[in-house]
C-alpha positions in Angstrom: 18.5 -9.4 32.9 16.3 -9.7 29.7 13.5 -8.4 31.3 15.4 -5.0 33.0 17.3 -4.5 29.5 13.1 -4.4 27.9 12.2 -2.1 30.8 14.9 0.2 30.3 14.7 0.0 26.3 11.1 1.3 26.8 12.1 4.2 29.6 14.9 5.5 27.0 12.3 5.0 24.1 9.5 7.1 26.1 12.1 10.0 27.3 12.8 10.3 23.4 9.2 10.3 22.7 9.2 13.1 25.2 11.6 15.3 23.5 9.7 15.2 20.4 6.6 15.7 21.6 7.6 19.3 23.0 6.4 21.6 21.5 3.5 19.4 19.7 1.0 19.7 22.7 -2.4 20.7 22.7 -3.9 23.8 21.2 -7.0 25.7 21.1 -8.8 27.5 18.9 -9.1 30.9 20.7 -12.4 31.6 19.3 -14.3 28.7 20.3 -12.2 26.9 22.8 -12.1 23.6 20.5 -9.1 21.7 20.2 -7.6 22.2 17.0 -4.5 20.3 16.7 -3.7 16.8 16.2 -0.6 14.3 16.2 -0.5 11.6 13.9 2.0 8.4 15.1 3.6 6.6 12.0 5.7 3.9 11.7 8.4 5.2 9.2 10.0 8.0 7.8 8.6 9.1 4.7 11.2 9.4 1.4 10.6 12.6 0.3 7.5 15.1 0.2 7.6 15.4 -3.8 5.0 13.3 -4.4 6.6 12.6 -8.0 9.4 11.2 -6.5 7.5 8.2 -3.8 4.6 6.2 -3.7 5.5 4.0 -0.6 2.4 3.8 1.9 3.9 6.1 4.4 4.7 8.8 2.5 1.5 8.9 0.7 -0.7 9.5 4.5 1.5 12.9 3.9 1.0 13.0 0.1 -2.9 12.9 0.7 -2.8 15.9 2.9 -0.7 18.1 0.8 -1.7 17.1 -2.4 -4.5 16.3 -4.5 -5.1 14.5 -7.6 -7.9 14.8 -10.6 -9.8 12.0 -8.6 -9.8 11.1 -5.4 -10.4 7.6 -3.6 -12.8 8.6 -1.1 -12.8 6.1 1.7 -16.6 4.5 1.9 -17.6 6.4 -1.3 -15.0 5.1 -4.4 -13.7 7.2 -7.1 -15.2 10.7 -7.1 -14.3 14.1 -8.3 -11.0 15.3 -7.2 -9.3 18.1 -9.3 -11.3 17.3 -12.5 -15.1 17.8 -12.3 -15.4 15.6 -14.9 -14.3 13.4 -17.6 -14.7 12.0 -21.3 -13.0 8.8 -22.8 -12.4 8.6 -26.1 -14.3 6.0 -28.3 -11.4 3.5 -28.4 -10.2 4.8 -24.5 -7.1 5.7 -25.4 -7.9 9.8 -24.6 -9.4 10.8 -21.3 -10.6 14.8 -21.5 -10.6 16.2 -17.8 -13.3 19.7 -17.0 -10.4 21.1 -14.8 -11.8 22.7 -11.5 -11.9 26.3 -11.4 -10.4 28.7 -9.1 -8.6 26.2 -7.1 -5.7 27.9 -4.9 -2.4 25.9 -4.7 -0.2 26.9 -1.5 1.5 29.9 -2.8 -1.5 31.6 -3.9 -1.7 30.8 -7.3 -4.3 29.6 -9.1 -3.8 26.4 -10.6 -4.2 25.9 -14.2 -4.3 23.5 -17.2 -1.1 24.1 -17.8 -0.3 23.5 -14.3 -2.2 19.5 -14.7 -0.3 19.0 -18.0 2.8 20.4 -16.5 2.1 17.8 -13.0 0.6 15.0 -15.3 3.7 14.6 -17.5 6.3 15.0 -15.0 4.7 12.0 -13.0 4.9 10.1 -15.9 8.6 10.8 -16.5 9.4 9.9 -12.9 10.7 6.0 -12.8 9.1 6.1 -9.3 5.4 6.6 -10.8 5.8 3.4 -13.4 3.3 0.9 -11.6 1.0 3.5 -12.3 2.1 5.6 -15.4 3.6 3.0 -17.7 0.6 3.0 -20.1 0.2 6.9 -19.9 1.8 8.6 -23.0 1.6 12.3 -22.1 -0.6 15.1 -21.6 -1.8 18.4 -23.1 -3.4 21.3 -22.8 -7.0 21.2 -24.8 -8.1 24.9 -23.8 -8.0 26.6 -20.6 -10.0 24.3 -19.0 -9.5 20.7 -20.3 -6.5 18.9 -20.2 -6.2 15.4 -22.7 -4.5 12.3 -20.9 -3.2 10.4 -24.2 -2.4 6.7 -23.3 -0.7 4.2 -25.0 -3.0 1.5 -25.2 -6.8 1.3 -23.5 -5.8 0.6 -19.8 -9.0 -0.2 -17.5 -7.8 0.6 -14.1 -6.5 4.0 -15.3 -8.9 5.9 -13.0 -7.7 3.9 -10.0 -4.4 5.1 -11.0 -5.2 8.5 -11.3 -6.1 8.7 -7.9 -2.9 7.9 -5.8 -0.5 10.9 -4.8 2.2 10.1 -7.0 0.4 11.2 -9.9 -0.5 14.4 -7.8 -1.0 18.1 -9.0 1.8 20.5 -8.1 2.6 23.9 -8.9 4.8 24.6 -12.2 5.8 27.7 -11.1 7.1 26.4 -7.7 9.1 23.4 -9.6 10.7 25.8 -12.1 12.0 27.9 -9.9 12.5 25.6 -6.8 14.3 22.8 -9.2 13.5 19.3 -7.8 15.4 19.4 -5.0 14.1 22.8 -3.8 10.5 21.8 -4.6 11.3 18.8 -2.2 12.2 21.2 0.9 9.3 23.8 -0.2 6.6 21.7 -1.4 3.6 22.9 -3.1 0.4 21.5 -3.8 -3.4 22.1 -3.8 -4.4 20.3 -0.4 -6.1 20.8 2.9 -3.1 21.2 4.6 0.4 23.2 3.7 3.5 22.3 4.6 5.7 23.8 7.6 8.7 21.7 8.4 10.3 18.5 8.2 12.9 16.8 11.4 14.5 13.6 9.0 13.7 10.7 11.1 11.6 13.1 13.4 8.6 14.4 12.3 6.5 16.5 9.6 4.6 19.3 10.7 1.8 20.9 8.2 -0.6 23.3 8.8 -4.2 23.7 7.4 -4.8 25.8 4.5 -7.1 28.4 4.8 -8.1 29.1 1.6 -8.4 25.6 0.4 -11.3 25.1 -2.4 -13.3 22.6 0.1 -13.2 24.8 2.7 -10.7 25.3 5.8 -9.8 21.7 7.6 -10.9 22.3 11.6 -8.0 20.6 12.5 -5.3 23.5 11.7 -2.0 22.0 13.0 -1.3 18.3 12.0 2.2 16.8 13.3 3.2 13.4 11.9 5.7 11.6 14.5 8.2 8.9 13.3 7.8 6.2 15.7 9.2 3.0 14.6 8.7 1.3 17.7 4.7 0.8 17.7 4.9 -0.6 21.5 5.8 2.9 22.4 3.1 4.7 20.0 0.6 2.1 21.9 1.8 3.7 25.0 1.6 7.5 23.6 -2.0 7.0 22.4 -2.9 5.8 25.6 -1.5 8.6 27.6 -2.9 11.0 25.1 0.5 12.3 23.9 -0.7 11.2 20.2 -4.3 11.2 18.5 -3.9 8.8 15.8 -2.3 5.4 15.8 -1.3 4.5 12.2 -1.0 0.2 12.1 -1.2 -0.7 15.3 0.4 -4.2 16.2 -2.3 -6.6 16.7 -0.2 -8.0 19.8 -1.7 -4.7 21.2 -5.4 -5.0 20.2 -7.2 -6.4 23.1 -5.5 -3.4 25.3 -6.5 -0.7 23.0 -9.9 -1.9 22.7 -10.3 -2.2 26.7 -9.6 1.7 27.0 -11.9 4.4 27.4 -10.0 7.3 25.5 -9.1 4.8 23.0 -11.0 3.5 19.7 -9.8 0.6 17.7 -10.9 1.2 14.5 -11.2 -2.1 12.0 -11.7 -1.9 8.2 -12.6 -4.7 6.0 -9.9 -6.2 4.3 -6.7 -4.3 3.2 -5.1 -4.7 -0.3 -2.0 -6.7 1.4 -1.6 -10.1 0.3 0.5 -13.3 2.0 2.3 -15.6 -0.4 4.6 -18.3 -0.7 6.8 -17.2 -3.7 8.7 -19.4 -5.8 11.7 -18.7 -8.5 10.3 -20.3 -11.0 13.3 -21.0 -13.0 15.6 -22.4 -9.8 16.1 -26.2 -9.9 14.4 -27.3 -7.6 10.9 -25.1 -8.1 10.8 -25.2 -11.9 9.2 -28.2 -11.3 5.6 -27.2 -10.8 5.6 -31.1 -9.0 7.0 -29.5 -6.7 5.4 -26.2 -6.4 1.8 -28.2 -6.6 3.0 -30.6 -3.6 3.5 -27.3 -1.3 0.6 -25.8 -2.3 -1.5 -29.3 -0.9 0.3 -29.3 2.4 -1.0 -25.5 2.9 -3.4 -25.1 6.0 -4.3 -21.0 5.5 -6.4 -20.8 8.6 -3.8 -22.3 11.1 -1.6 -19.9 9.5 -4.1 -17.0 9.8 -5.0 -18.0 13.6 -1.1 -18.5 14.4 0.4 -14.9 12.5 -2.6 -12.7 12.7 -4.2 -13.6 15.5 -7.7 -14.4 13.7 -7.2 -11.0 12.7 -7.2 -11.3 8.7 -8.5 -14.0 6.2 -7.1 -17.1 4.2 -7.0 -16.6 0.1 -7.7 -18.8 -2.2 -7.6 -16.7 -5.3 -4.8 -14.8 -6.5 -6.9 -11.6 -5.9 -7.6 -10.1 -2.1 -11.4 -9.5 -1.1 -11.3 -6.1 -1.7 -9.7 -5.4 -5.1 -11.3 -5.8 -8.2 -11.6 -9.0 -10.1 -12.6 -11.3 -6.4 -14.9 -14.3 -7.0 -15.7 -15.8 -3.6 -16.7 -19.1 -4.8 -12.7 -19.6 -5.9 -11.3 -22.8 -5.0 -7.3 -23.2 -4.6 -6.0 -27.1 -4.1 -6.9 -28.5 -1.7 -5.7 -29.6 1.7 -4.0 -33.0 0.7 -0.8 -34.3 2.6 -1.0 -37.6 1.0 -1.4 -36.4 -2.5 1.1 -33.7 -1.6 3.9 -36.4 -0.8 3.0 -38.5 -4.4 4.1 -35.6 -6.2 7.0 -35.3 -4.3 7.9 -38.9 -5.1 7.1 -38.4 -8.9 9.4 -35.5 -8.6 12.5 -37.1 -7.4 11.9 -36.6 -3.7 10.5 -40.0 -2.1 12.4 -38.9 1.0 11.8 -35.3 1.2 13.9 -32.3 0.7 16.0 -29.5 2.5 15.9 -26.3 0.9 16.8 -22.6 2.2 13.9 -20.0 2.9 14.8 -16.4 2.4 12.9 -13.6 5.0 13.0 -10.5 5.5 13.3 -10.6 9.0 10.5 -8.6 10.4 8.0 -10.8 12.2 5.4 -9.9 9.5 6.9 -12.6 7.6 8.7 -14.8 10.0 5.5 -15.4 12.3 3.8 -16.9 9.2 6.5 -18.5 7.8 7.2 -20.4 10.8 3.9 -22.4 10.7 4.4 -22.5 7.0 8.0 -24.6 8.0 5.7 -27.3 10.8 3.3 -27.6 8.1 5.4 -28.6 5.4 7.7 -30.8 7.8 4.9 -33.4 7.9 5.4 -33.9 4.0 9.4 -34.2 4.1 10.5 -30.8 3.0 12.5 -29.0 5.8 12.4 -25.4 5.4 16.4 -23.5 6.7 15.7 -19.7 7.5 17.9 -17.0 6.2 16.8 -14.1 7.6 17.9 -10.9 5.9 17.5 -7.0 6.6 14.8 -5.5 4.7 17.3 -4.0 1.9 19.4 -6.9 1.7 16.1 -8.9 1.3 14.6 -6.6 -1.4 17.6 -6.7 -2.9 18.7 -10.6 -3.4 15.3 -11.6 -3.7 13.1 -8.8 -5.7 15.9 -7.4 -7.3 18.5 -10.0 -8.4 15.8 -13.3 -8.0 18.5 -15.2 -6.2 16.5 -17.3 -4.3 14.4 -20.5 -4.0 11.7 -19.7 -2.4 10.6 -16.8 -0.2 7.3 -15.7 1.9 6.6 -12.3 1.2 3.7 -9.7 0.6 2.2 -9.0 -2.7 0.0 -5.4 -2.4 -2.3 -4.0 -4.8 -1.4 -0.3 -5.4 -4.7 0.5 -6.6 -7.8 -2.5 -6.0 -7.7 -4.0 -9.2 -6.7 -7.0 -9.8 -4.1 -5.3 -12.8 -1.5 -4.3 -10.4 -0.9 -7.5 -8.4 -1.2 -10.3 -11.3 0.2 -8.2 -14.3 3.3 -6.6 -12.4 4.2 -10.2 -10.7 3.5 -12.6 -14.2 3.7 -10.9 -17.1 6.9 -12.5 -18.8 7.9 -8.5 -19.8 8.4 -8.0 -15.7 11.0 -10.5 -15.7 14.1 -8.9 -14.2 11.9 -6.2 -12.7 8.3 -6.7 -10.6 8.2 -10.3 -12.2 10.7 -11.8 -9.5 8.8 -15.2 -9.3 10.2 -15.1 -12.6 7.3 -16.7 -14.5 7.1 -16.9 -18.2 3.6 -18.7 -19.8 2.5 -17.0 -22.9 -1.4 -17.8 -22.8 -1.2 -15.9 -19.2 0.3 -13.1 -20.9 -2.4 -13.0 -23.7 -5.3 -12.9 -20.9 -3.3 -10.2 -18.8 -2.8 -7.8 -21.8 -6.6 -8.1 -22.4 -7.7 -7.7 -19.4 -5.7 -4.5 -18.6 -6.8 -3.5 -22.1 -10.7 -4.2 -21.4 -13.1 -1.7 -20.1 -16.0 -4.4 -19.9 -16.1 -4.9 -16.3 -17.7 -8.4 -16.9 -15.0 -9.3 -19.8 -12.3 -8.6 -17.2 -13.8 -10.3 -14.3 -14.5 -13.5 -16.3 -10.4 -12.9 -17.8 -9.0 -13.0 -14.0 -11.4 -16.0 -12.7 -9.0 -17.6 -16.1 -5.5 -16.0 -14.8 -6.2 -17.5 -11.0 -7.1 -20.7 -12.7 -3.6 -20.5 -14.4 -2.4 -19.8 -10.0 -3.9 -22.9 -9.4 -3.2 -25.2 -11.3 0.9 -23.9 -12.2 1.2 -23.0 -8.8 3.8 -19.8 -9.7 3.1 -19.0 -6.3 0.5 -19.5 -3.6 -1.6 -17.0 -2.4 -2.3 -17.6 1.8 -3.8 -15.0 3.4 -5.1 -11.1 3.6 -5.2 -9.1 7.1 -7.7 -6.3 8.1 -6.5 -2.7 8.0 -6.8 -1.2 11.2 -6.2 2.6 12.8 -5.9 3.7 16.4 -7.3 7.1 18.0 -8.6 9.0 20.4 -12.0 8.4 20.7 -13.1 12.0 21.0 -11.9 12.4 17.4 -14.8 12.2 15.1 -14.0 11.0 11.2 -11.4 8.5 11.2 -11.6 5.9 9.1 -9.8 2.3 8.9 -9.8 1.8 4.8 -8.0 -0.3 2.3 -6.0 2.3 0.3 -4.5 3.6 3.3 -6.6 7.1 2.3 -6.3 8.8 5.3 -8.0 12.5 4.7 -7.1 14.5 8.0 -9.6 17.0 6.5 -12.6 14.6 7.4 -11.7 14.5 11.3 -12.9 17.1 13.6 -12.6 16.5 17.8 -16.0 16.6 19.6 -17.2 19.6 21.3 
């Protein structure tokens, strides 16, 4: 019976995939014959298209196509030239002057202006959605007609990395003012390669490729992105050709993807998502960093890395991922030590072990791990109960209102720099916001406000290598593991790119003649 109710669940899920894909077939360029068109599979809805108002990794595939920003991450390139041609930081690097581009069109036809930047700049930084990002921007202003000032509130070294993300995207003052937010939302208006056409709410977007875009027309001129939460199914569609693009594949379909002809897997190097056993620091059972330290020696990262990611990722040491800023490879975590691991227990109060309750979010992306997390720590005494919790709920006991013990969750770097993961999750000021582990140590918070202060690479590097020391050795939390990125397509499509910022340009593909 199990097996007929899967078989069926995929038939209804494929005649639905059906229905929306009418209409999203393949067209032609009329001219040349070329296929022109392309459907993009993702795994969520987005939350809206004002890109002042999300920065969650699904919306931001559409943000990058519809908007642009004054630099842009260029995958396999870095920062580069995006809006701004250039820029000037001040002596103490608390002012950043932009050379605004010139004659760049925005969607509507205008062309966009300083006081369009200013105008985008400061309403990104009033938006409670762009704070990862904004909170040590001050405001903006107009220098002359082509230079805007970025005034921050204290030097902030990352703040090009920051700059870069969608959420901090240029949009059209005119359209806001007299759209309102909510209009702009429905009617969005930016300065990228592609324009918007429609959006189905739990459906798909549909955006068309703007013609008189400052880089020059994208050859792919209608882009549809399709909501498919089930990724078996998107699997399916790329393989029959009914989608182009794969967005995170499931790694349980890998080896098929890669044995097809019209298929290519695509791997990047890394990603900027990070594995960790998080602990409330101030519950009664894991302020004891005993206790914390006696986990953190019964940890096996590669059995947890073969077992959840099917060899498909890394195991981390350091509180920092491979491929964000502030990584020293020659880090050492504690080491693999069960004896050692049940002494401290013992010391603790726990000769015999303990029993304590694990909260998940219940997606296997957490559960799979988690599970040889529980076998490993069995052999030291400490049983491990599973609450598993829908993804709100979760984000909501655990990151929200820290009622917990200890979790296994996902710590992501917004922009690669080491800033975004170790400031937002210790700094003592985050307590009651990103700082749900709940730590409070004043000497960390002294090296994280001057490393975030710091533009001497070296200084900063040097600062981190101190803060993961701190990881070690308090054992807040423990980092386990990163995966590799990884995109789907057809294999006649030429440009794609598997990259760590999730920056996928549709202007850069083109299908083979």
């Amino acid at each position: 019976m199990k097996t007929l109710s899967k078989v069926l669940s995929l038939a209804v899920a494929m005649l639905m995939l059906a229905s929306l894909l009418a209409g999203c077939g393949e067209k032609q360029d009329e001219t040349t014959g070329t296929k022109d068109s392309l459907i993009f599979s993702i795994n969520a809805d987005i939350v809206s298209m004002d890109c002042h108002m999300a920065r969650d990794t699904v919306t931001s595939i559409i943000h990058y196509q519809v908007y642009e920003t004054l630099v842009r991450n260029q995958p396999g390139e870095g920062l580069v030239p995006g809006l701004a041609e250039s820029w000037e930081f001040s002596d103490d690097n608390t002012e950043i002057t932009f050379k605004i581009r010139e004659n760049v069109k925005f969607h509507n036809g205008d062309i966009m202006t300083a006081e369009d930047v200013a105008f985008s700049l400061n309403r990104a930084i009033a938006s409670s959605f762009t704070t990862s990002y904004s909170g040590t921007m001050d405001h903006a202003e107009v220098v002359d007609d082509t230079h805007v000032k970025l005034c921050m509130k204290q030097a902030f070294g990352p703040v090009l990395q920051c700059l870069s993300v969608p959420c901090l995207g240029i949009v059209s003052k005119r359209a806001v003012e007299e759209l309102g937010d909510e209009g702009f939302a429905s009617a969005p208006v930016g300065t990228g390669a592609y324009k918007f056409v429609e959006r189905s709410s739990g459906e798909k977007i549909v955006l068309q490729g703007f013609e008189d875009y400052w880089r020059g027309a994208p050859e792919i001129k209608d882009l549809t992105f399709m909501i498919m939460t089930d990724r078996n199914t998107a699997a399916i569609a790329l393989e029959n050709n009914e989608v182009d693009v794969l967005y995170s594949p499931d790694l349980a379909d890998r080896e098929h993807l890669e044995s097809l002809e019209n298929v290519a897997f695509i791997p990047g190097n890394g990603s900027v998502y990070m594995w960790v056993i998080a602990f409330n620091n101030e519950s009664s059972i894991f302020s004891d960093q005993r206790v914390r330290e006696a986990i953190s020696h019964a940890i096996n990262r590669e059995e947890i890395v073969d077992g959840a990611l099917n060899g498909f990722g890394m195991p981390v040491e350091m509180p920092i991922v491979p491929s964000v800023f502030g990584f020293d490879p020659e880090f050492k975590n504690q080491e693999y030590d069960l004896e050692k691991a049940k002494q401290l227990l013992a010391e603790a109060g726990y000769p015999d072990g303990l029993t304590v309750t694990i909260k998940l979010n219940q997606s296997s992306t957490y559960t799979r791990p988690a599970e040889i997390v529980q076998a490993q720590l069995r052999q030291i005494g400490v049983n491990l109960e599973f609450e598993l919790m829908e993804r709100a709920a979760f984000l909501s006991d655990v990151t929200t209102d820290a009622n917990y013990d200890i979790t296994l969750f996902m710590f992501t770097a917004g922009y690669p720099d080491a800033d975004y993961v170790l400031y937002g999750r210790m700094h003592s000021s985050n307590i009651g916001g990103t700082n749900y582990i709940r730590y409070n140590n004043p000497d960390v918070d002294a090296l994280l406000d001057k490393a975030r202060s710091s533009s001497d690479e070296k200084e900063r590097k040097e600062l981190y290598y101190k803060i993961s020391e701190y990881v070690r050795d308090d054992v807040p939390f423990i980092p386990l593991m990163t995966d590799n990125v990884c995109i789907a397509a057809n294999s006649a499509l030429k440009g794609v790119q598997a990259n760590i910022g999730e920056c996928h340009y549709v202007f850069d593909y083109s299908w083979a003649e």
